[in-house]
C-alpha positions as CSV (number, residue, x, y, z in Angstrom):
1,X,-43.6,-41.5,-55.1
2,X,-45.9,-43.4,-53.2
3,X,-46.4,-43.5,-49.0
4,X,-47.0,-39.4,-49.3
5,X,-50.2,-38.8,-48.8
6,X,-52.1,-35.2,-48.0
7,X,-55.2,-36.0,-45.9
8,X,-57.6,-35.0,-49.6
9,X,-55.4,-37.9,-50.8
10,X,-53.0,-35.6,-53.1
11,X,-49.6,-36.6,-53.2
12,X,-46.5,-35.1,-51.4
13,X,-43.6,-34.7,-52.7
14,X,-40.7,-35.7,-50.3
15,X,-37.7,-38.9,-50.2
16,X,-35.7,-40.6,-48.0
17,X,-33.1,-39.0,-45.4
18,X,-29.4,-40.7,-45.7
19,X,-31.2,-42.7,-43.1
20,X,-33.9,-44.1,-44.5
21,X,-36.7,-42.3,-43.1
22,X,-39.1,-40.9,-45.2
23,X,-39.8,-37.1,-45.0
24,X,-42.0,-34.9,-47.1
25,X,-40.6,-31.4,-48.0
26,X,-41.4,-28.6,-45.3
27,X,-43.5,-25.3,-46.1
28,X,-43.6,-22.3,-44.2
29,X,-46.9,-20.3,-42.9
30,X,-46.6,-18.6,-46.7
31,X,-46.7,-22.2,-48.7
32,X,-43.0,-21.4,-49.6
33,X,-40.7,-24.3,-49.4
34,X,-39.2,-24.2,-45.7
35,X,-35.0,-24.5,-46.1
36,X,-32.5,-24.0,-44.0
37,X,-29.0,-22.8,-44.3
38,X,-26.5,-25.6,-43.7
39,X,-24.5,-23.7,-41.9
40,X,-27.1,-22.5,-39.5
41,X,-28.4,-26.1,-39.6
42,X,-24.4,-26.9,-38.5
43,X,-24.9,-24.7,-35.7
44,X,-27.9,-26.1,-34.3
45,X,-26.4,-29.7,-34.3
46,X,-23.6,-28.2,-31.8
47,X,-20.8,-28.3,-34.3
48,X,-20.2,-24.5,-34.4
49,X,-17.2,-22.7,-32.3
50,X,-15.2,-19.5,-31.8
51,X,-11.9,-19.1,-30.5
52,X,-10.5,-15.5,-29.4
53,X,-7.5,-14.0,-27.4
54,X,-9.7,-12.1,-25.1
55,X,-9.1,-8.4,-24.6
56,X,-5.4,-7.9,-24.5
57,X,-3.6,-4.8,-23.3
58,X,-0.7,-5.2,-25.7
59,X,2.7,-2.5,-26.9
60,X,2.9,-1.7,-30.5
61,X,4.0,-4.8,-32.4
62,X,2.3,-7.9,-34.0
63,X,-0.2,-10.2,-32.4
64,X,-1.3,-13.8,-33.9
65,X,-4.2,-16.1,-33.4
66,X,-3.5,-19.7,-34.8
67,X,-6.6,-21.8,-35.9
68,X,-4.9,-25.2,-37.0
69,X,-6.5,-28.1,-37.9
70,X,-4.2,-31.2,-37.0
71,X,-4.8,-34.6,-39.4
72,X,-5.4,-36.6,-36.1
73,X,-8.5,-34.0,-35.6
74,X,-10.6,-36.1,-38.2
75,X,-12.8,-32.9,-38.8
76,X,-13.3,-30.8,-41.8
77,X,-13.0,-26.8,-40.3
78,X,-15.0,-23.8,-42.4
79,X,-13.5,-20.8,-41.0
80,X,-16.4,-18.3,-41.6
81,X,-15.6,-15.3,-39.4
82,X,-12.0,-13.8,-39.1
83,X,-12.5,-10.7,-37.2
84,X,-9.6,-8.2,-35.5
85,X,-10.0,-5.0,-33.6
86,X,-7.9,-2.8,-31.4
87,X,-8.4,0.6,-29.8
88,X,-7.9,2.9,-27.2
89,X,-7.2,6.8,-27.7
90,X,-3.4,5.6,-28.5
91,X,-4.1,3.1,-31.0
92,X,-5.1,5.0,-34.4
93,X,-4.7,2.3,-36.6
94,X,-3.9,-1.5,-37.5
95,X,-2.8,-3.7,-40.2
96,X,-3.8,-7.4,-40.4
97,X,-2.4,-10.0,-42.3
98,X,-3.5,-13.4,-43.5
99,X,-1.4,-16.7,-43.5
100,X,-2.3,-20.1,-45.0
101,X,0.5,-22.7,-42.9
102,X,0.9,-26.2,-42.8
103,X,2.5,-26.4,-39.8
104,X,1.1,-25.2,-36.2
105,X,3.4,-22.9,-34.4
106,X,1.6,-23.5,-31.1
107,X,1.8,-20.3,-29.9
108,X,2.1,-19.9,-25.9
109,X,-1.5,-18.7,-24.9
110,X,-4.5,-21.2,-25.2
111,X,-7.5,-19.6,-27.3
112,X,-10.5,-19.3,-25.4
113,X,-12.5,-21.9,-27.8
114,X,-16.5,-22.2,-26.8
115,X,-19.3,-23.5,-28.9
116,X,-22.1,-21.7,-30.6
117,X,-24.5,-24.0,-28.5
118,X,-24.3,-24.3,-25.3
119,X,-24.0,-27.7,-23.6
120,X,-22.4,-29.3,-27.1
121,X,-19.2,-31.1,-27.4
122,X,-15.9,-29.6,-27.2
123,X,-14.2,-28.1,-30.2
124,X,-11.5,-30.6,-32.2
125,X,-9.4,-27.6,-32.6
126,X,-9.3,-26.5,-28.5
127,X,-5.6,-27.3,-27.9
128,X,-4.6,-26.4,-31.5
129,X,-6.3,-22.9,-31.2
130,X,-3.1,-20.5,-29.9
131,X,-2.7,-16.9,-29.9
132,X,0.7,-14.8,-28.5
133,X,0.5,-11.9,-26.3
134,X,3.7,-10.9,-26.9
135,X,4.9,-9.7,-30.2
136,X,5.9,-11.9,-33.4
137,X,8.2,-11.5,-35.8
138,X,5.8,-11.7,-39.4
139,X,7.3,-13.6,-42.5
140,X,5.1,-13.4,-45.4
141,X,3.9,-15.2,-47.8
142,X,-0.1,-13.7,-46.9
143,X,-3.2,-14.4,-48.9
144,X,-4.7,-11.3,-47.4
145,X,-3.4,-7.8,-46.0
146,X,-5.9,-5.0,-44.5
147,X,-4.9,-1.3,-43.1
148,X,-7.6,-0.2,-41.1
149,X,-8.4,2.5,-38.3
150,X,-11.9,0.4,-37.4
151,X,-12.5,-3.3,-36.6
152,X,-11.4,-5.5,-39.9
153,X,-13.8,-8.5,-40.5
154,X,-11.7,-10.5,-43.3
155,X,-13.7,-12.9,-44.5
156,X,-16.8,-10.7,-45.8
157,X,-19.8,-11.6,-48.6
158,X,-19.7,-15.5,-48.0
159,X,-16.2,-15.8,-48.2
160,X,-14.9,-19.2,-46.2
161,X,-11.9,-21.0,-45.7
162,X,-12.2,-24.8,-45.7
163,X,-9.1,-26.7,-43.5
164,X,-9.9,-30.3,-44.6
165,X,-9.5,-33.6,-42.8
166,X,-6.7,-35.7,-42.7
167,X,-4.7,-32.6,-43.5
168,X,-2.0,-30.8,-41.5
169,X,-3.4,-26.8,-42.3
170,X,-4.0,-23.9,-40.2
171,X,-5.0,-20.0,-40.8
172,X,-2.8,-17.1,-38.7
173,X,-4.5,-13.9,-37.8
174,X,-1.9,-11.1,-37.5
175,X,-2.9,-8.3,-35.4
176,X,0.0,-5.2,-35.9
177,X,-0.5,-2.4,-34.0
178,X,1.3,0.8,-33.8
179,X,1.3,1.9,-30.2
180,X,0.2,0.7,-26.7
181,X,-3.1,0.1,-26.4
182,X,-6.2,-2.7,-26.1
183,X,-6.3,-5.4,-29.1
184,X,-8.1,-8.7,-30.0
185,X,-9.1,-11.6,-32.5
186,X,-11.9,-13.9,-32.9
187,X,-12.0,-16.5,-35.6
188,X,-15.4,-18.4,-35.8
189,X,-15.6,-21.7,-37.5
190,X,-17.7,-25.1,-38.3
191,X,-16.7,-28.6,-37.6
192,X,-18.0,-31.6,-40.0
């Protein structure tokens, strides 16, 4: 490569961004190569959201949070955080299931969708991110069911779920609890 120069004259080893800028490979205070996780990297360019129901106060029943990526959106969505919890001194335990659709059932309630950056762009998915506060009637198939009696995180050791663009595809979070008692859902994703 030539143009990368260390001030003793050695040469640096570095390339050309997608826009033609040259840049010379990063190294931390150690001399290790510097790198970044793309998804952090994601985050910090203000493409990163979470959507939740908020604290509900909900009866025994099932409870669903919708994240569905329309094809008008134009975005590719990586779900990376599907997390459900519910408790009170009634509530003893929950069940949570999965649920891959292609077709958004635009639940009543809006999700409350806000980015991982403050002072970003708004979220693709903020009218297509629904959640019901009252209680569903659940029709299999799932990709996932947990039984837990402590918050459920359900996508755990790097496990994503990628809603492409210029695809109709959504994810449903249910919530089923077995008595009255405080619940909620928060699904945190990227946008590309």
């Amino acid at each position: 490569m030539t143009g990368f120069m260390n001030q003793d004259g050695s040469a640096l080893v570095g390339g050309l961004t997608s826009g033609g800028v040259g840049q010379a490979i990063g190294i931390d205070a150690q001399g290790n190569v510097a790198t970044q996780a793309w998804s952090l990297s994601t985050m910090m360019q203000g493409k990163g959201y979470s959507g939740s129901t908020g604290l509900l106060n909900v009866a025994a029943g099932n409870y669903p949070l919708c994240i569905f990526n329309p094809v008008s959106s134009g975005k590719s969505i990586l779900l990376y955080s599907l997390r459900t919890s519910s408790g009170t001194a009634s509530v003893n335990s929950i069940s949570v299931f999965l649920q891959l659709v292609t077709t958004n059932p635009a639940y009543a309630s809006a999700a409350v969708v806000t980015t991982t950056r403050p002072g970003s762009s708004a979220s693709a998915l903020a009218a297509t991110c629904t959640f019901a506060s009252t209680t569903q009637t659940l029709a299999g198939p799932y990709s996932q069911v947990e039984v837990s009696t402590t918050p459920v995180e359900l996508l755990t050791n790097g496990g994503a779920i990628l809603l492409p663009a210029g695809l109709a595809s959504g994810v449903i979070v249910f919530i089923q609890t077995y008595a009255s008692g405080f619940s909620s859902t928060t699904a945190k994703w990227l946008e590309f």
